[in-house]
N, C-alpha and C positions, 0 to 999 in steps of 0.2 A: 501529490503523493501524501501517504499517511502515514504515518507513524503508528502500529501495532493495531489501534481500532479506527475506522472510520463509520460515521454516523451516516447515516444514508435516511433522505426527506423524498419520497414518492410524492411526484410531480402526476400532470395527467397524462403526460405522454415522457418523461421522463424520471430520471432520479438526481437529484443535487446531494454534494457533498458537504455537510455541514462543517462549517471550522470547530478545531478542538483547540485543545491549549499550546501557547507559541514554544512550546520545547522540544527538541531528539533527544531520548535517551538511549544511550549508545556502551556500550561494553568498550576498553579500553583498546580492541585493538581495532576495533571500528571508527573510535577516536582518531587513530593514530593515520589511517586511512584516507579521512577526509577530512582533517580538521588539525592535523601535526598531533602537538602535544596534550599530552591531560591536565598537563599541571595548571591551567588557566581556569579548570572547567570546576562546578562543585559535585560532591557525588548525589545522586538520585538518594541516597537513605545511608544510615552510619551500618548496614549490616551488608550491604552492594557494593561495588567495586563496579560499578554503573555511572555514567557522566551524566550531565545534561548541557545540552549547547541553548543557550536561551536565543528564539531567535528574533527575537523585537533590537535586540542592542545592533545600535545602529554602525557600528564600527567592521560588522560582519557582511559587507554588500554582498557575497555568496550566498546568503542564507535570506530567503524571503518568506515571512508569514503571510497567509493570505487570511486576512481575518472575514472574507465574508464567504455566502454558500456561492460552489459552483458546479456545472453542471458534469454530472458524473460521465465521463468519455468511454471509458474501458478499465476491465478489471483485470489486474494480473495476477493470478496465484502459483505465490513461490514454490515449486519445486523444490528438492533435494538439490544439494550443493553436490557436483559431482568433478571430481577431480580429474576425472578424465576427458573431461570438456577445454579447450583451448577458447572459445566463445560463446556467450550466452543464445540461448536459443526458443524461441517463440513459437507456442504449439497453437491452434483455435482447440478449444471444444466445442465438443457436441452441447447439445442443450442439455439431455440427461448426463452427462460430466459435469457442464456447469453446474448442475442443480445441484451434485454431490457438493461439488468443492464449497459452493456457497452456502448450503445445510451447513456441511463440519464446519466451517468458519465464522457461522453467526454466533454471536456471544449473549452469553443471559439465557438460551432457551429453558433451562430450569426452574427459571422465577417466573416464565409467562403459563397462563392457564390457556385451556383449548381454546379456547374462541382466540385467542393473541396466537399461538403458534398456526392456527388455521390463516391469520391472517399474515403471518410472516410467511408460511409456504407460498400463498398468493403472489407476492409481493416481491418475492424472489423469483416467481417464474417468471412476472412480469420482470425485471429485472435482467435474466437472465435471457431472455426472449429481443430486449430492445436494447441492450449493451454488449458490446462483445467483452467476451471472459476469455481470459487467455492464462493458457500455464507458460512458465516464463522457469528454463532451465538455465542452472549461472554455472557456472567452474566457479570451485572450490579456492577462491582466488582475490583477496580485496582490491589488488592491484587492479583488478579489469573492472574497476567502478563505470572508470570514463565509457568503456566501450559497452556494458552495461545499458547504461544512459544514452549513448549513442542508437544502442537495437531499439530500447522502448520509444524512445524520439525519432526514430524513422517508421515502427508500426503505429504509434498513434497519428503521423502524417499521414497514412495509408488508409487508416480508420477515416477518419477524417474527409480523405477526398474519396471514399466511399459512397458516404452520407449525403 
């Protein structure tokens, strides 16, 4: 899982997930969620009310950094938080959906010139073409982390004995 960006390394038949840096930064009641208190944690910046759970300290066995690249499984994009939902719920897209979601979602398209966005379009079809992308609806709810975690850990088993 990633934390707000993840880097993606096109392979020839796949994509890996590069490592980023060993922190969550988490809003305080996101803290409170899956980590208890704030008062251990320091803030992200003095103008935020933003935590960060560092996760190399070794005292944290919940919380594992994977410092090397691995291979990208499946993409899920967040959905609206819908308070009407009692369990999170796992849509497939289509190809032309993924492409949307994964368009609006890549970051930096401003700073690349044509020939870079021609090859990000590629690269995302391919992408999108050889990983499953999935929208992932949650209830409006921090309590239902676990069973959260529970739905994406039994579609990625699924994914998986797909393959």
């Amino acid at each position: 899982m990633a934390d707000d960006i993840a880097a993606l390394i096109p392979d020839k038949k796949s994509f890996w997930v590069q490592s980023a840096y060993p922190r969550l930064r988490l809003w305080p009641n996101s803290v409170n969620a899956i980590h208890g208190s704030i008062e251990d944690l320091s803030l992200v910046s003095t103008n935020l009310d933003k935590r960060f759970i560092d996760l190399q300290i070794k005292d944290r066995e919940q919380w594992q950094f994977q410092s090397q690249a691995l291979p990208l499984i499946a993409v899920y994009i967040l959905g609206e938080r819908d308070s009407n939902l009692t369990a999170p719920i796992i849509n497939s897209l289509s190809l032309p959906e993924a492409m949307k979601y994964l368009m609006f979602n890549s970051y930096g398209r401003a700073f690349l010139t044509s020939q870079q966005c021609r090859q990000e379009f590629q690269e995302l079809g391919q992408l999108a073409k050889t990983v499953p992308v999935r929208e992932l609806l949650l209830p409006d709810n921090l309590g239902s982390l676990k069973q959260i975690y529970d739905v994406i850990l039994e579609n990625l088993r699924l994914i998986h004995t797909l393959v």
